[in-house]
N, C-alpha and C positions, 0 to 999 in steps of 0.2 A: 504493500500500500504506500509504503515512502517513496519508490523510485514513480509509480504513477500521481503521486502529489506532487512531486517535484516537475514532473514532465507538465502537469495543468497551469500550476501556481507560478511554477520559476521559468519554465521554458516558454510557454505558450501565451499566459496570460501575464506574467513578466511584473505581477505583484505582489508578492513574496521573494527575496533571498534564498539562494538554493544552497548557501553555505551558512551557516551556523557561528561564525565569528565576527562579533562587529567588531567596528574601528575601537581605537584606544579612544579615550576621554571621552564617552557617549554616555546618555542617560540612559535612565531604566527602561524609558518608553523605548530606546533604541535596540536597546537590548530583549525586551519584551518583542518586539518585531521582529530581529535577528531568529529567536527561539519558537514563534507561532510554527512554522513549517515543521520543524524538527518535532514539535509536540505532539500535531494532528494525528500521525500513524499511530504512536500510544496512546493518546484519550481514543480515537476511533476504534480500536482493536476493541479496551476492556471498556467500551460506554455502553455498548450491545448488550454484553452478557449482564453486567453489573444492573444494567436498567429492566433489565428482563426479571433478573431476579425479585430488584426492590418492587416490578410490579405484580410480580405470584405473591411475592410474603404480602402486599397490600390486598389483594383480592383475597387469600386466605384468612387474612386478620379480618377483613369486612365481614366476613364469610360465621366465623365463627362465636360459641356461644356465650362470649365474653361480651363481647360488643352490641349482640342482639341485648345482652341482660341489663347492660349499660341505656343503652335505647328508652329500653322498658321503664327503666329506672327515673326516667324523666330527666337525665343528663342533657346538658346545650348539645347541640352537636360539634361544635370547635372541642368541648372537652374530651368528648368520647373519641374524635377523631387524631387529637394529640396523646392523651393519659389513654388510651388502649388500642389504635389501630396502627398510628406509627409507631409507638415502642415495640411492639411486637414485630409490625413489618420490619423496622430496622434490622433485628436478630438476625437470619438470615444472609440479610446485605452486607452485614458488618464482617463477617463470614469470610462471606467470597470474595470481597474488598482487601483483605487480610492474606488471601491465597494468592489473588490477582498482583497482589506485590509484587510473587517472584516472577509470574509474566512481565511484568513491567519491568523487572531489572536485567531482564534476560533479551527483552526488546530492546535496551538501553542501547547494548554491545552493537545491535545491528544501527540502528540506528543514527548511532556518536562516531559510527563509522562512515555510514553512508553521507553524513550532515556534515564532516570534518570536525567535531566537536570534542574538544580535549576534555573527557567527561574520565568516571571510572571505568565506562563502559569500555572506551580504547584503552585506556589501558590496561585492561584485562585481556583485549585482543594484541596488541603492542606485545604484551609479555608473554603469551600463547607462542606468536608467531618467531617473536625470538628466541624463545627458551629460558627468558628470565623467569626462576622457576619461585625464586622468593620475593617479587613483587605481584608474581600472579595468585602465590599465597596472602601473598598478604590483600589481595582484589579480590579474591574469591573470600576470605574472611569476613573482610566488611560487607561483601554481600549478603551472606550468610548472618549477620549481626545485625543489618539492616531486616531483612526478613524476620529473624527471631521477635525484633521490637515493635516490628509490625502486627505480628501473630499474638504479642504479648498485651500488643494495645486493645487488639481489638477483642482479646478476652473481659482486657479492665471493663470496658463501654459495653460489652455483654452484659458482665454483671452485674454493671451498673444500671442498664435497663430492666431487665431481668431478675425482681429481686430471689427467684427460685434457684438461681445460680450462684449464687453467693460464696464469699471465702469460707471454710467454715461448715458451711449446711448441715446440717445431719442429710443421710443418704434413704 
């Protein structure tokens, strides 16, 4: 999907940068426009799955008899729609958001290549290709450490939503 973005955006329609480095002394906005192209193939990849998800866990939460008993209950509907359809819906999204990390770090590689982008991602391929076999440890590391805190985040905001999940619980 990056090299047919790049052929739309950078070659054809010639409104986006097809390279990933702006100039020295540039603002953020410069920088934010530099980085749009290089972004689209990753939020495009995990926006599908990730939205697809948050809309099953929403149709299942509407669905279920938490929400009808909330209903009944004579609850506003803003309440019932925040304190029981998104907290529930979220569960689920928070999830796969957490999995979709390592997609996303593993896109990084192709991408920071494709885009010229002096990211982790190259240099995890930079040290592949040359054999530097303790910088590619130490890239795959913090990749792996990035993911952990990912997975680890999105257990806290579980349990935070969820008070059934809790540190602790009896089983």
């Amino acid at each position: 999907s990056g090299i047919v973005l790049i052929l739309i955006f950078g070659v054809w329609l010639r409104v986006l940068p097809i390279n990933a480095n702006w100039p020295p002394d540039t603002g953020p906005l410069t920088q934010v426009y530099y980085l749009l192209l290089p972004s689209l193939p990753l939020f495009l990849v995990l926006f599908g799955y990730i939205a697809r998800m948050a809309r099953a866990g929403t149709v299942e939460a509407l669905d279920a008899d938490y929400t009808r008993t909330a209903v009944l209950k004579g609850l506003p509907p803003r309440t019932v729609l925040w304190r029981h359809v998104l907290r529930n819906a979220l569960l689920p999204t928070i999830t796969v958001i957490a999995t979709q990390v390592g997609y996303l770090i593993g896109g990084l590689v192709v991408v920071e290549v494709l885009f010229h982008y002096q990211g982790i991602g190259s240099l995890i391929y930079v040290a592949a290709r040359s054999k530097d076999f303790p910088t590619l440890e130490a890239g795959v590391l913090t990749v792996g450490i990035i993911y952990t805190v990912a997975t680890l985040a999105a257990d806290v905001f579980t349990s935070m939503l969820n008070p059934r999940v809790r540190l602790g619980a009896a089983a």
